[in-house]
ZADO-1210 file (C-alpha; in nm, 4 decimals, padded with zeros to 6 digits):
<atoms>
<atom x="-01.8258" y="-00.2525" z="-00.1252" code="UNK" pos="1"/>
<atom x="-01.8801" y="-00.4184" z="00.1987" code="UNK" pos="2"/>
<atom x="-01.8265" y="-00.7267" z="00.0739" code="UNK" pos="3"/>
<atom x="-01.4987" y="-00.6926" z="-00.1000" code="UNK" pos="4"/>
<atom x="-01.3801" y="-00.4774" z="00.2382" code="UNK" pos="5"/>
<atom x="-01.4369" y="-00.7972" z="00.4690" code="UNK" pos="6"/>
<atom x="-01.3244" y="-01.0157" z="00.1963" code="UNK" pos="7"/>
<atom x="-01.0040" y="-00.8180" z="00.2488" code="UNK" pos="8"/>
<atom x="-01.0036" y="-00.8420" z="00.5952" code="UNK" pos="9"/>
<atom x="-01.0508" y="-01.2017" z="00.5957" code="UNK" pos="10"/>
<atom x="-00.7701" y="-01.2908" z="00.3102" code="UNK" pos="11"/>
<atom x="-00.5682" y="-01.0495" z="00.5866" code="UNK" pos="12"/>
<atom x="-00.6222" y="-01.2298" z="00.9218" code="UNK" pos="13"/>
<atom x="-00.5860" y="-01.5814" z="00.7859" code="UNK" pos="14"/>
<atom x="-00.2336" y="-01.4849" z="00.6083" code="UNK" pos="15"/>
<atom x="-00.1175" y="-01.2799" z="00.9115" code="UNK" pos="16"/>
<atom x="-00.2606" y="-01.5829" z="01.1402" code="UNK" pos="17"/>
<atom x="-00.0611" y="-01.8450" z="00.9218" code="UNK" pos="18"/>
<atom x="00.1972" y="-01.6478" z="00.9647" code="UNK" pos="19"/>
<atom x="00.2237" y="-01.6306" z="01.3389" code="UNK" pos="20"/>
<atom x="00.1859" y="-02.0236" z="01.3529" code="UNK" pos="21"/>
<atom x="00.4593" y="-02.1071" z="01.1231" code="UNK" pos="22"/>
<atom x="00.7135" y="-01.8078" z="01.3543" code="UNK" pos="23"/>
<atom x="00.5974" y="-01.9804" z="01.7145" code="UNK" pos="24"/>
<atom x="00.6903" y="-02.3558" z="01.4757" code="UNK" pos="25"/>
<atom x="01.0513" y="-02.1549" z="01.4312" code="UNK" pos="26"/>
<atom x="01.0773" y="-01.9828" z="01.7032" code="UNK" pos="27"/>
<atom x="01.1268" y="-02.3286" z="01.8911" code="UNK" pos="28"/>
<atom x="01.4442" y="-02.4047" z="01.6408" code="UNK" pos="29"/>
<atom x="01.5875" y="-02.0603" z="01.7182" code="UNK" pos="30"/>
<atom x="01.8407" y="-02.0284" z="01.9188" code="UNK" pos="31"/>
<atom x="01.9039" y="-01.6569" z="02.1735" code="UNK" pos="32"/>
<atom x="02.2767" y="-01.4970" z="02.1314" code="UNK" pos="33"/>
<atom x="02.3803" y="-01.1839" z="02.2895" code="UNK" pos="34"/>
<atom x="02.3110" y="-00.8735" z="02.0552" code="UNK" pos="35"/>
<atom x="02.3356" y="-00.5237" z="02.0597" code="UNK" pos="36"/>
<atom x="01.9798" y="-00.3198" z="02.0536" code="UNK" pos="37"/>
<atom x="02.0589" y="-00.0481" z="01.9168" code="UNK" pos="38"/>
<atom x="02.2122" y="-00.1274" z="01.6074" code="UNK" pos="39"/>
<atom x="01.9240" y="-00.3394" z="01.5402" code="UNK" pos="40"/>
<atom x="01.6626" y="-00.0521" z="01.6275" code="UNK" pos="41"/>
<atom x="01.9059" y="00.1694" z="01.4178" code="UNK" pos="42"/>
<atom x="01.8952" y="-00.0455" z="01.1101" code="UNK" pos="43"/>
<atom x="01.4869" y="-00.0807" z="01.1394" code="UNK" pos="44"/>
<atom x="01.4258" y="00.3395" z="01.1900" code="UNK" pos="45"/>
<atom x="01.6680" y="00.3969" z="00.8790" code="UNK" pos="46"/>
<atom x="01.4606" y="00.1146" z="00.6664" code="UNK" pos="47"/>
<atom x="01.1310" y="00.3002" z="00.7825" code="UNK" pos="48"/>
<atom x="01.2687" y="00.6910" z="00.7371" code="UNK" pos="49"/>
<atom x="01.3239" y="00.6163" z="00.3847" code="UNK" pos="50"/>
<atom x="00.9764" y="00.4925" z="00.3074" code="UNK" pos="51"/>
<atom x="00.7428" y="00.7162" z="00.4906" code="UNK" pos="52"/>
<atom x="00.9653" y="01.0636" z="00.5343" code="UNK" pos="53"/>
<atom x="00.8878" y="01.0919" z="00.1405" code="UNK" pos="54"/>
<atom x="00.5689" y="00.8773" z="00.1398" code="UNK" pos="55"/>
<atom x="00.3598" y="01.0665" z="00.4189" code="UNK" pos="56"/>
<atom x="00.6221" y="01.3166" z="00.5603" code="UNK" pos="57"/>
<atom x="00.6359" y="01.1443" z="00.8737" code="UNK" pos="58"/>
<atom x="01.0326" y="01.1087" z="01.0511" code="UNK" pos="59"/>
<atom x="01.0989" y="00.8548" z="01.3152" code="UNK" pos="60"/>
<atom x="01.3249" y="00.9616" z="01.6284" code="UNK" pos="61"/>
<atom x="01.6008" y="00.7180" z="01.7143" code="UNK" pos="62"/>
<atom x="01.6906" y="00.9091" z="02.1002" code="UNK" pos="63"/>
<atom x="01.9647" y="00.7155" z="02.2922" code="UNK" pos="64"/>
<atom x="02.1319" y="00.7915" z="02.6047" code="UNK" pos="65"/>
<atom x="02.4363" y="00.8988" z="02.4694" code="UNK" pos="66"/>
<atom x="02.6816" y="00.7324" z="02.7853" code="UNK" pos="67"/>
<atom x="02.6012" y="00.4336" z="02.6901" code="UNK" pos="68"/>
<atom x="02.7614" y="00.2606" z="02.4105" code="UNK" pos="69"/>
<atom x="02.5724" y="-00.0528" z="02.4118" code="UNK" pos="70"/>
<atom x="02.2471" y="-00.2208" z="02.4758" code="UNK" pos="71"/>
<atom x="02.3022" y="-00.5717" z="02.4641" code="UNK" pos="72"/>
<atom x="02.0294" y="-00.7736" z="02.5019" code="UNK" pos="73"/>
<atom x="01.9882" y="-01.1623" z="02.4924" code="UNK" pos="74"/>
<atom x="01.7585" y="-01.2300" z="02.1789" code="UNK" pos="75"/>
<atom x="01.7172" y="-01.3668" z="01.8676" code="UNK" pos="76"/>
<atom x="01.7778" y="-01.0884" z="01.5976" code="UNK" pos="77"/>
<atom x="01.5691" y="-01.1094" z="01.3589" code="UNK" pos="78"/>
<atom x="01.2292" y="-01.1511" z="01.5856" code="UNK" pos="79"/>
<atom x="01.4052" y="-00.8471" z="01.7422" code="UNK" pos="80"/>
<atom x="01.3438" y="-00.6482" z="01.4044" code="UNK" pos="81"/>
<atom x="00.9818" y="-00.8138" z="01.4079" code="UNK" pos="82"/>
<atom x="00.8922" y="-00.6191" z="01.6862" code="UNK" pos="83"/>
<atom x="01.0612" y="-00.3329" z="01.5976" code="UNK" pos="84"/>
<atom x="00.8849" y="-00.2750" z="01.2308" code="UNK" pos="85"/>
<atom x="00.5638" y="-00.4060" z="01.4072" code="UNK" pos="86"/>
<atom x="00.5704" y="-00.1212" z="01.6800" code="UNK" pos="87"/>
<atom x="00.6942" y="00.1495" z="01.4072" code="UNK" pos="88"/>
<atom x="00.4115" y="00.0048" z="01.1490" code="UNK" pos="89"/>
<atom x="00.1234" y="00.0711" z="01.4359" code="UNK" pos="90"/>
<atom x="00.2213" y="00.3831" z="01.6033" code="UNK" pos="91"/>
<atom x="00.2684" y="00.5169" z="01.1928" code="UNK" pos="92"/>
<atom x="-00.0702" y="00.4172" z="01.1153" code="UNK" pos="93"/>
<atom x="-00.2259" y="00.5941" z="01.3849" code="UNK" pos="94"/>
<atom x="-00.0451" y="00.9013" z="01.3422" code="UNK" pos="95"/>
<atom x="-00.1328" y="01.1908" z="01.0747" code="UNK" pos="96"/>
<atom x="00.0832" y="01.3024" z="00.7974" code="UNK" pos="97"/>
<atom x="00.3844" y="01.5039" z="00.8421" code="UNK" pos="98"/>
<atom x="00.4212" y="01.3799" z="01.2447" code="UNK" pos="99"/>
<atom x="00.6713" y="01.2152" z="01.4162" code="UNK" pos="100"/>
<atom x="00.7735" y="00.8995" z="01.6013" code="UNK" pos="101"/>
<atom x="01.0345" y="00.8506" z="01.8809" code="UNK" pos="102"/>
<atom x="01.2470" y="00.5516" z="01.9624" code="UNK" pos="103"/>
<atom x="01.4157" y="00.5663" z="02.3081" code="UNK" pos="104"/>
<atom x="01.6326" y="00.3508" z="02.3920" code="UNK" pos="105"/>
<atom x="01.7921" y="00.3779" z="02.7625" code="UNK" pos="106"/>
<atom x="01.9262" y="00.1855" z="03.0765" code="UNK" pos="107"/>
<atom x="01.7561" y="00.1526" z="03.3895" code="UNK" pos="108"/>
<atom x="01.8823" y="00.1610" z="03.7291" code="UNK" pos="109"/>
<atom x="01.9029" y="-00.1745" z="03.7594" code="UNK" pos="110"/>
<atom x="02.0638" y="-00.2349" z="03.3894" code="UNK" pos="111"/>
<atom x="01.7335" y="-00.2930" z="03.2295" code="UNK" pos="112"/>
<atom x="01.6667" y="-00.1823" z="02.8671" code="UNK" pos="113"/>
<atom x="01.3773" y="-00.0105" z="02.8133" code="UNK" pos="114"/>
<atom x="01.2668" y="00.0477" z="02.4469" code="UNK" pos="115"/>
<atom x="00.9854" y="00.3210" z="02.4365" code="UNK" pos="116"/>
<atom x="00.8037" y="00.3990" z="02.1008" code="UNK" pos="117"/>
<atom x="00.5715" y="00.6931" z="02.1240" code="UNK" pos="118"/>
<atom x="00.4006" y="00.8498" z="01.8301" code="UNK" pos="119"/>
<atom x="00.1762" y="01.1479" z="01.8084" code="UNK" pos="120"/>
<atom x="-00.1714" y="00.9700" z="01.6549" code="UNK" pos="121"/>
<atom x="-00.4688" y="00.9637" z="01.8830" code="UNK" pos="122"/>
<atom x="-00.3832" y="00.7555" z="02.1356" code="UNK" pos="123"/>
<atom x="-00.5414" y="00.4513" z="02.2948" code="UNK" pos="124"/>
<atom x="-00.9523" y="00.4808" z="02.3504" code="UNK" pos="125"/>
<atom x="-00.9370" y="00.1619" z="02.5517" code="UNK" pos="126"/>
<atom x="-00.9916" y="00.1837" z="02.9418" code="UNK" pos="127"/>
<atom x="-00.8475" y="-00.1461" z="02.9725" code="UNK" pos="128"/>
<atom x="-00.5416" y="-00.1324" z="02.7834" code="UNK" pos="129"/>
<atom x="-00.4043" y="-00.4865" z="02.8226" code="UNK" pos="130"/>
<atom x="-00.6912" y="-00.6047" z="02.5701" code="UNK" pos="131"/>
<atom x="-00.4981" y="-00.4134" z="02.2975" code="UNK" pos="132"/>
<atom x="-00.2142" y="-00.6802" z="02.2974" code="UNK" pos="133"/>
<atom x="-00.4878" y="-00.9705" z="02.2616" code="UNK" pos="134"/>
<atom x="-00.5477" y="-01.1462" z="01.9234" code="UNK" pos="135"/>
<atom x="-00.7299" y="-01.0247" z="01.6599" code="UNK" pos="136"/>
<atom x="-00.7766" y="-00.7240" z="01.8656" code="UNK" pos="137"/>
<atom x="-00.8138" y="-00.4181" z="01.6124" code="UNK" pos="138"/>
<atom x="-00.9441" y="-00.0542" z="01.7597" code="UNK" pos="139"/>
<atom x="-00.9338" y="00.0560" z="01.3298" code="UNK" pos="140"/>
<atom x="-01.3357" y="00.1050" z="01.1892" code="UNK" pos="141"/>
<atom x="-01.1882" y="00.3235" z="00.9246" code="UNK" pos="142"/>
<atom x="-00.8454" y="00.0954" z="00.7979" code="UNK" pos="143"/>
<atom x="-01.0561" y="-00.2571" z="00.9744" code="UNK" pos="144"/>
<atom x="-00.9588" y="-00.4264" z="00.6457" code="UNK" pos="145"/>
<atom x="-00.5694" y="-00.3424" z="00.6289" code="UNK" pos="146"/>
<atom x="-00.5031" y="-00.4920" z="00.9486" code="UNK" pos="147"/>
<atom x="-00.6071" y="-00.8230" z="01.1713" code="UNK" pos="148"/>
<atom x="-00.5576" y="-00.7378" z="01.5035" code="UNK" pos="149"/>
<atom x="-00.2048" y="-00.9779" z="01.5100" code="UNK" pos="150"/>
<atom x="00.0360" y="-00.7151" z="01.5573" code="UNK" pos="151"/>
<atom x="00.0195" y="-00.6003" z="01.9097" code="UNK" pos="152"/>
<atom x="-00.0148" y="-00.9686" z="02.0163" code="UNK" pos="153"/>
<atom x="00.2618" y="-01.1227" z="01.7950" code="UNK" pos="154"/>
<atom x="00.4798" y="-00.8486" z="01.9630" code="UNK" pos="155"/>
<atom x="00.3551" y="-00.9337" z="02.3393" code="UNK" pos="156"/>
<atom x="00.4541" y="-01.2925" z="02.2396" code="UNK" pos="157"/>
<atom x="00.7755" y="-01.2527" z="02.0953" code="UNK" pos="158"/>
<atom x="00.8522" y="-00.9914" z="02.4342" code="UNK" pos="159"/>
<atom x="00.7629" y="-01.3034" z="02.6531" code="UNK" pos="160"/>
<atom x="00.9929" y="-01.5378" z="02.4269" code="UNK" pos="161"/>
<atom x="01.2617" y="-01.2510" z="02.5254" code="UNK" pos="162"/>
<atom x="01.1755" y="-01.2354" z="02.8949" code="UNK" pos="163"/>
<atom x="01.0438" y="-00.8639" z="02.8658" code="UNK" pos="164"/>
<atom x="00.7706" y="-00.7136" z="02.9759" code="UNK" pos="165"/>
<atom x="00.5395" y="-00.4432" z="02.7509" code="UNK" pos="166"/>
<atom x="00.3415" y="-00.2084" z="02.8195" code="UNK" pos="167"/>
<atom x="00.1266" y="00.0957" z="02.6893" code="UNK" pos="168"/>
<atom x="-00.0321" y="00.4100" z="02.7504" code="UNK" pos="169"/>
<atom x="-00.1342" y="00.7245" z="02.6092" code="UNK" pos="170"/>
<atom x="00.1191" y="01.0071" z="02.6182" code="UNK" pos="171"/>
<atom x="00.1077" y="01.2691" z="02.8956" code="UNK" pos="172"/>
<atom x="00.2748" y="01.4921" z="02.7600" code="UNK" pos="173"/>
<atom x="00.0682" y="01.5328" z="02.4141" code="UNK" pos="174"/>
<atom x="-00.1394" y="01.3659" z="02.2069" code="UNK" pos="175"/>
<atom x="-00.0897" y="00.9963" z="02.1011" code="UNK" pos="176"/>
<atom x="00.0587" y="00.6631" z="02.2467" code="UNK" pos="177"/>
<atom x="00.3615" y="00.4927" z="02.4081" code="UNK" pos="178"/>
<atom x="00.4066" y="00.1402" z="02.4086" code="UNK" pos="179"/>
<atom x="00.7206" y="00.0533" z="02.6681" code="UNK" pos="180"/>
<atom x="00.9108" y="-00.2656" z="02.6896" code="UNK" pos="181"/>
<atom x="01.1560" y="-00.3417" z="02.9364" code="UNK" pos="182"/>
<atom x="01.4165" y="-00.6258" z="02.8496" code="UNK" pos="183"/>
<atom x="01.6306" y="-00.8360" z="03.0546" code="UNK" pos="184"/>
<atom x="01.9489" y="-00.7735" z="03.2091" code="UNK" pos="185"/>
<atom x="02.2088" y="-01.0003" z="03.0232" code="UNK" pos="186"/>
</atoms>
């Protein structure tokens, strides 16, 4: 048993890791055009709703500030989506059954977009919570197998690529996490 579960684990870091190096080969071909956030982050919560409302009873938020009509961003769409699903994949498999997940999307004062994804899971054990967006970085001894410890970092990288900045904490408010990133004004 504990070999086939690090077996697993290993067949999972090396595809997730030859993954990453063949995005950062074509993220260099890629070129950045202005798009609009929130239907992208619209799209991506609709895609996830209808697999794990019915699957584990868990509904994903989608709050925007309604004054605002667009969130346009200069990006490249589909590594847009990539962080998206990664974000909504992690704070989902931290969080219990029959929870929920909120994606805000707003304007700051100085005509920033922040993107905020908070779920209702645990939240973050780390003191130092930079570490979580290193590679192969995994805080999972129960799931250690199912994931590598690529996510957090492929999203940090793919922020950069985007001039952003991320974030995370644990939530105030109630149990679990927020991860924040704050994108460029256009």
């Amino acid at each position: 048993q504990i070999l086939s579960h690090d077996v697993e684990r290993i067949e999972r870091l090396i595809t997730d890791y030859s993954q990453m190096l063949k995005d950062e080969v074509a993220l260099s071909n890629e070129k950045m055009q202005i798009i609009d956030l929130k239907n992208i982050i619209s799209s991506v919560v609709d895609d996830f709703n209808n697999i794990y409302v019915e699957k584990r009873g868990i509904k994903i938020l989608l709050k925007l500030n309604n004054d605002i009509n667009e969130f346009k961003i200069l990006g490249i769409e589909n590594r847009i989506e990539q962080i998206i699903a990664n974000l909504l994949d992690n704070a989902i498999s931290f969080s219990e059954d029959n929870k929920k997940v909120l994606v805000e999307i707003k304007k700051n004062e100085d005509g920033k977009i922040i993107l905020k994804v908070i779920d209702q899971g645990k939240g973050f054990k780390e003191k130092k919570l930079n570490k979580i967006f290193d590679r192969f970085y995994s805080n999972r001894p129960d799931k250690f197998g199912k994931h590598s410890g690529l996510g957090l970092n492929i999203v940090k990288n793919l922020v950069d690529l985007h001039g952003g900045s991320i974030t995370a904490a644990n939530n105030t408010h109630q149990s679990g996490a927020m991860v924040e990133i704050v994108f460029p004004k256009v």
